[in-house]
N, C-alpha and C positions, 0 to 999 in steps of 0.2 A: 606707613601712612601715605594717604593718597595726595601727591600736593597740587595744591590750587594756582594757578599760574597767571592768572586773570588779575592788575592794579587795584579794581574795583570789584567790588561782592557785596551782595545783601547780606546782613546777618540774619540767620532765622531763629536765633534763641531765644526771640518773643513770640513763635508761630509753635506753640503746642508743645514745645519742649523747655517745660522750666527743670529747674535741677539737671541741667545738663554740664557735659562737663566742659572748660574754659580754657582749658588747654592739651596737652598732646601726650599720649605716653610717649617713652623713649626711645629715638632712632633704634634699627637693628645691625646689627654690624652686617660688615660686608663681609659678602660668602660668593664662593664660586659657585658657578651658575649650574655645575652635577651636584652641588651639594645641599641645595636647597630645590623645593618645591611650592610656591609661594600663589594664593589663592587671591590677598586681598593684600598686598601692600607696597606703598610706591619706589621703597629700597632696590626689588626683585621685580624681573618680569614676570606677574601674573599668569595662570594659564587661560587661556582665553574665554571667552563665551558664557561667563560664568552668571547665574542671577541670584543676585541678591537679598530677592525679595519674592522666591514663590510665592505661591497661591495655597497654601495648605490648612486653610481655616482658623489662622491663628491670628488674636484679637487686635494685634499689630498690623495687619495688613495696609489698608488703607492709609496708616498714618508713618508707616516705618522712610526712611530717608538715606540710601546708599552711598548719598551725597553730603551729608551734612560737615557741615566747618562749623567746628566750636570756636570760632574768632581768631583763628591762628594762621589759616587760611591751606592749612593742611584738614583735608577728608576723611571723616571715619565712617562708618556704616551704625545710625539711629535708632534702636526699636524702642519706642515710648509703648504703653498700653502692653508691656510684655507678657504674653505667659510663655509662647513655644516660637521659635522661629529658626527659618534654616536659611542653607546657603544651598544652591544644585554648580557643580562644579562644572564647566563651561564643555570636559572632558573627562573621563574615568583615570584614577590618578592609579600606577603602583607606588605604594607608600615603604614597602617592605624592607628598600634601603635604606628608609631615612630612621633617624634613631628618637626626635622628639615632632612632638605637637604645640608651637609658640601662639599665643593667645595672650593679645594686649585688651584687659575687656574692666568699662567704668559701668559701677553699679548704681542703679537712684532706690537706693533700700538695704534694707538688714539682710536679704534671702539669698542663699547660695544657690549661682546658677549653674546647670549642669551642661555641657557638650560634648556631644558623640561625631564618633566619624562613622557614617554611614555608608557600609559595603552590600555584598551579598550573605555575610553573616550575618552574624547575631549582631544586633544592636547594644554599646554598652557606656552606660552612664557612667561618664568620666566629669565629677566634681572640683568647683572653682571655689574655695575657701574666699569668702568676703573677710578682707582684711580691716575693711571699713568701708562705710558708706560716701557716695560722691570722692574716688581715689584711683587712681587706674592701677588694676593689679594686672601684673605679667606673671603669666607661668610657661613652663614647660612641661608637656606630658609623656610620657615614655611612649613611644609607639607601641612597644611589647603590649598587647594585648586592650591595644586602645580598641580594637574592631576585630569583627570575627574574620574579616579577611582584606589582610593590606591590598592584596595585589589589583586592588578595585574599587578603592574610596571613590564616591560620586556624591556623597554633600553631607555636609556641617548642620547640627540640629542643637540648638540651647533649648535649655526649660526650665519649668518651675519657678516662673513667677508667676504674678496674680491674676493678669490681664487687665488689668486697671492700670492701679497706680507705679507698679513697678515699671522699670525699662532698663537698656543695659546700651551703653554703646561699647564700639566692635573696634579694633583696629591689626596690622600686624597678623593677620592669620595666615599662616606658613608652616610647613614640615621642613627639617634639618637633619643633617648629622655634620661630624666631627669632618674637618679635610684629611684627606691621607696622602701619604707622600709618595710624590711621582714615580719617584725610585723603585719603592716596592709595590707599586698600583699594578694589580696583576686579573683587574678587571673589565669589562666591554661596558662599553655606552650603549651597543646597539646590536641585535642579533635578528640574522632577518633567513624566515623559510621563504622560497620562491618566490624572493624578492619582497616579503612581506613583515616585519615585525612581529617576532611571537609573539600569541598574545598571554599579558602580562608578567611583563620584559623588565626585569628591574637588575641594574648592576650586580645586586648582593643575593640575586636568586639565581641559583647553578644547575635547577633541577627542572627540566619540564616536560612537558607529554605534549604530544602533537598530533592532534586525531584525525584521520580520514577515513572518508565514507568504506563503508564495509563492500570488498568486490574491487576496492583500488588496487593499478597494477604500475602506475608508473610512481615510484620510489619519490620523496619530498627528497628537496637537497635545500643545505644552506650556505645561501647566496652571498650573506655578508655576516660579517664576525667584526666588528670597529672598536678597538682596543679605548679604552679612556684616555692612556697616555700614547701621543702618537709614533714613543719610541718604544711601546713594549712590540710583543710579535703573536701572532694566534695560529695556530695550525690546527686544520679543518680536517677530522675524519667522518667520511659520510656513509650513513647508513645502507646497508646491501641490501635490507629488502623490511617486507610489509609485516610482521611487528620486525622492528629492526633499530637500534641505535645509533647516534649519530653525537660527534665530540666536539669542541673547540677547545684547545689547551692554549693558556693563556699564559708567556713570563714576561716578567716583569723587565725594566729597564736594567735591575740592579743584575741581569744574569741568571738567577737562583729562585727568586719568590713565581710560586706557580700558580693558577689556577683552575679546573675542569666544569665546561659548561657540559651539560647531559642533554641530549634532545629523545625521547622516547616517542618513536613513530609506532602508534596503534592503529589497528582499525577499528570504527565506531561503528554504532546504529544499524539501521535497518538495512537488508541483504538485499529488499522488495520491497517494493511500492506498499503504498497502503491499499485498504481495499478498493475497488472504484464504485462510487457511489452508486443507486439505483438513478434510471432518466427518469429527470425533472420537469413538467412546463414549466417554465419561467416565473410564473405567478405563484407557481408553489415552494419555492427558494429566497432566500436573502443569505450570498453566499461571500462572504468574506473570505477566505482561501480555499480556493477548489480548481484545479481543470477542468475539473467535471460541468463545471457552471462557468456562467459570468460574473465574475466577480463582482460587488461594488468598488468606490471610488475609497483608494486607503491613505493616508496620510503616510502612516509608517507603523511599520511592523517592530520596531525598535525603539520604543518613547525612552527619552532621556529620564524621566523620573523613574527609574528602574534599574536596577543592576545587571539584571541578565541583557544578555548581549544576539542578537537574532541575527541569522545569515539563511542564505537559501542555498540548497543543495540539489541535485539531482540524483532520484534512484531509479535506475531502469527508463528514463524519459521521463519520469513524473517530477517536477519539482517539489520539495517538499520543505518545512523550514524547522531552524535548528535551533534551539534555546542553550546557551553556555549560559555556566554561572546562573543557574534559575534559584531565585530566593522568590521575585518578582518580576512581569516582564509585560507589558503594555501593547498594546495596537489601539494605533489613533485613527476615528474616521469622521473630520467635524465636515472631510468635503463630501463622505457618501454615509452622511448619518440617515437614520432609516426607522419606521414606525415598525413596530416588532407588533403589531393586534391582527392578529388572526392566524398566528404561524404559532404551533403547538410545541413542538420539537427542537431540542438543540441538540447537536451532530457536532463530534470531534474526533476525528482518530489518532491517539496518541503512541506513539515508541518509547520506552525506554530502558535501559540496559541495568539499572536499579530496581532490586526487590522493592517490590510497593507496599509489600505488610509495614505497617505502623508508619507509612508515610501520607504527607498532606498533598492535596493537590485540587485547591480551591480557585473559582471562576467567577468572574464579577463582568456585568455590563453596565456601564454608569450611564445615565438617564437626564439629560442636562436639560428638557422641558422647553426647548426652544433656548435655551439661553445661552453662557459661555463659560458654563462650569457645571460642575455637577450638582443634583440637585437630588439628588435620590439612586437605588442600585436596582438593577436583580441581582440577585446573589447565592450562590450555592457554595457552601464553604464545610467543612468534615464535621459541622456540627450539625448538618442535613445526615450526611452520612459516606461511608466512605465512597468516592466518584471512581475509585480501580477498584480491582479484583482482590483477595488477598496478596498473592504472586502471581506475579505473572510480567518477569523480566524475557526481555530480547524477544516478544510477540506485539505487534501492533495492538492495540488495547480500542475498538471503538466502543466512543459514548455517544448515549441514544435518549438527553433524558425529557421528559416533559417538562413544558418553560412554567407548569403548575406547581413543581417542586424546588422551584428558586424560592428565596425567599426575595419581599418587598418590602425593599430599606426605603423610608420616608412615605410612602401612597404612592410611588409612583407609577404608570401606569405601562411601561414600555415605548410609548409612541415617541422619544427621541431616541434613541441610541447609540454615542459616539464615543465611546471607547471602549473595550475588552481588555478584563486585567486575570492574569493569573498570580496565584502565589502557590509555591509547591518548596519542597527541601528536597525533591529528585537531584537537583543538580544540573544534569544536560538530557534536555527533551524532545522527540520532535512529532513535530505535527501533520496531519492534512487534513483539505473535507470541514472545514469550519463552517459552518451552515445553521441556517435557521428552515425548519423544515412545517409544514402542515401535514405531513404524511399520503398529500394524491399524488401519487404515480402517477405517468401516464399511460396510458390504454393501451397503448401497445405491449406495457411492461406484464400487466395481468390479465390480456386478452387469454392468456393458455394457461394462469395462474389462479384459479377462485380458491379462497380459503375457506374451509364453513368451520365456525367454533359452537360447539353445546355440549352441556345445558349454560349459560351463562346470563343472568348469575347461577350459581351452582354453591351447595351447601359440601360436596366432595370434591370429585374431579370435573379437570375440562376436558374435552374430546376435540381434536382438532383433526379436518379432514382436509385430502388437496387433490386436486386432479396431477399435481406434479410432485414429484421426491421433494421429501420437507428434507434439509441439510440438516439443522439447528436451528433450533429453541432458545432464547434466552428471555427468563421472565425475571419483570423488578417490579421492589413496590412502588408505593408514591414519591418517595423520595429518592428514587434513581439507584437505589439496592440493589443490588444483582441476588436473588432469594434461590434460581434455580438455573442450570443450563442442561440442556438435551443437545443429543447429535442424531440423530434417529435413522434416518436415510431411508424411510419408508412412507407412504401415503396416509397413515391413520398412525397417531399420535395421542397419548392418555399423560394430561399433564396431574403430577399430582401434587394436592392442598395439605397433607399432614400438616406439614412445619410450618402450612401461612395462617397469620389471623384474619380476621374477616376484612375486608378493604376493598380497596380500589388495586388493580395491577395492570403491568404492560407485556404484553409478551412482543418479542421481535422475531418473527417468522423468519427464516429465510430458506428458499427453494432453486430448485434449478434454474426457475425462470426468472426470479425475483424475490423480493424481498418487502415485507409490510407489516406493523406494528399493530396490533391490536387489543384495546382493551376488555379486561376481563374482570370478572365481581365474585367473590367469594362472601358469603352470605353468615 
């Protein structure tokens, strides 16, 4: 519980919160400070930074209190008007070592409320038995299979009340385990590659992979190995080379109890850059990650509301950026938001090293209408259709699709857009070439390029002709489909309609000299 230190305090348990509760759950015992992970209570140090009170359209918003003293002059955290509310952790936690989930939580109703730790897995509704109404119940949750993956809790979600009249207050939320004794504590507090903390490093995980860019040649070493107890001893064997191995053996104080950390150094991702885009004028781009272009103005490539974790790397000179732990993964831009009306095209060149048959990999631009939140999407999500190929692992993947095949969540119309959200179950992705495109080239690009297509519309085939070697063909429907690819390598080109129905489609030319999108009508 949070304590109030102040002589004097207003009470507010006449300010919108009746049936509140009037005094305190029960102190928690004292724990040392590896052995706890403590979010919200004033026994432990907190992790920092943490809010208490997102923005996630839940009907407590406006009125919830992070602050609230029920007359005792100790703090708990308020949601009157309950149905759903979270907590975003101040920093991404590994929970892996800790053995429960402590939750000191007063109910104003009969309704069992549920709370999840939210990782980059699976979401999973973990139930608080109402023992009675207006009573503070304390439980303990078993970490074991509280979340689809410990090594990355980033926030606390209750549900399942009404959004009226229900409300829950909060106290005590923290992860534990048991103290172990020094003697045979045959574990690291802290393991660091070139000088840097794996990422997610937790005492009781012995196993890890440590990935570098594909084409690396100078070997990771690890720099630091810092035992729990400062009389055990660690002995570092480092890896010879690129995929390559690397150990820490950990014993213990008592002589005998031992431990083995694993480091597993791979190489990842892409060999080569991605494609390089076709030249732009400026007024035909809105390019949020490119060399190719000027950027806009970005906030961050790595919003905290999101479990995946985004770095930037270089392949070949090109900077490219790397999605870890992709469930969901954000890019904020409220200082270079941008009207998206008159730019036809969205442009993204994806990597990844995961079969893409029967996987997701949905894109959202949220539309905030001038305001400070969202207010509407575009959205392409695999119920459009699928946005990869069947397979097509370890090849750059570019997507080309028309911004007519998003769908429009609430009317909105495009002309704010500050944020881009993906969700995907790939895992680790990475990207370049994010762009909003209208498809003019510049003149110099098809001065030596003219493409002619007929008959179009066309009841059969199309006929595509070029003054220069056509490379590849790739036609999609309306909803960004991929229906057909060609490689032709010749000047006259016969695309054919068997398998299409009659619609609307896109063909993406591309030639020695350039590269252009055209649409096409099957009748």
């Amino acid at each position: 519980m949070k304590k109030f230190t102040f002589l004097f305090m207003l009470l507010t348990l006449s300010l919108g919160y009746s049936q509140a509760p009037t005094d305190n759950a029960t102190d928690p015992p004292a724990r040392n400070a590896g052995d706890v992970i403590s979010i919200f209570s004033g026994e432990y140090t907190d992790v920092a930074g943490s809010n208490f009170n997102p923005n996630w359209g839940q009907s407590g918003f406006g009125v919830a209190n992070p602050s609230f003293d029920p007359g005792t002059g100790n703090l708990v955290l308020a949601y009157p008007n309950f149905n759903y509310q979270g907590v975003q952790f101040g920093s991404a936690q590994n929970i892996s070592g800790m053995e429960f989930l402590h939750v000191d939580i007063w109910v104003n109703g009969t309704f069992n409320p549920n709370v999840f730790v939210i990782s980059s897995g699976a979401e999973i509704a973990n139930p608080i038995t109402n023992t009675g109404a207006e009573s503070w119940i304390s439980v303990d949750i078993p970490v074991s299979g509280i979340t689809g993956d410990t090594n990355s809790a980033i926030q606390f979600k209750f549900d399942n009340g009404n959004g009226t009249t229900d409300g829950i207050y909060v106290d005590n939320l923290y992860f534990w385990k048991s103290p172990v004794d020094p003697l045979t504590d045959a574990t690291l507090s802290d393991l660091q590659i070139d000088g840097t903390t794996i990422m997610g490093f937790g005492a009781s995980t012995t196993n890890y992979t440590y990935e570098v860019a594909s084409g690396t040649t100078v070997v990771p070493e690890i720099t630091t190995a810092t035992t729990s107890n400062s009389n055990a001893t660690a002995v570092i064997t480092q890896a010879m080379g690129i995929p390559g191995t690397a150990t820490v053996v950990v014993t213990a104080e008592d002589g005998t109890t031992t431990e083995t950390y694993t480091v597993s150094i791979v190489a990842t991702g892409p060999s080569a850059a991605a494609p390089t885009p076709p030249n732009r004028t400026p007024q035909n781009v809105i390019s949020i990650f490119s060399d190719a272009y000027t950027d806009i103005a970005v906030d961050t490539y790595d919003t905290p509301w999101c479990p995946g974790t985004t770095s930037e790397i270089m392949i070949g000179g090109d900077a490219i950026k790397q999605i870890s732990g992709l469930g969901c993964e954000g890019i904020e831009f409220v200082t270079g938001r941008f009207d998206a009306s008159g730019f036809d095209f969205f442009h993204m060149d994806i990597f990844t090293e995961s079969d893409t048959m029967d996987k997701s990999f949905n894109i959202k631009f949220s539309d905030w209408q001038g305001g400070t939140g969202e207010v509407g999407a575009l959205e392409y999500s695999a119920t459009n259709a699928n946005i990869l190929p069947a397979t097509n692992p370890g090849t750059w993947i570019s997507i080309d699709l028309p911004l007519s095949a998003f769908n429009v969540i609430n009317g909105v119309d495009g002309s704010d857009l500050v944020q881009f959200v993906i969700t995907s179950d790939l895992g680790t992705v990475y990207y370049d070439n994010l762009y909003l495109h209208n498809n003019n080239l510049s003149t110099n690009e098809f001065a030596a390029a003219d493409f002619k297509v007929y008959p179009n519309p066309t009841q059969n085939n199309w006929n595509i002709e070029s003054n220069t070697t056509i490379t590849s063909i790739s036609v999609y429907d309306i909803l960004g489909k991929r229906v057909s690819t060609l490689s032709p390598n010749t000047n006259d080109v016969e695309i054919s309609t068997e398998n299409m129905q009659s619609g609307i489609y896109f063909a993406r030319i591309e030639g020695n000299n350039g590269s252009k999108t055209v649409k096409l009508i099957k009748e």
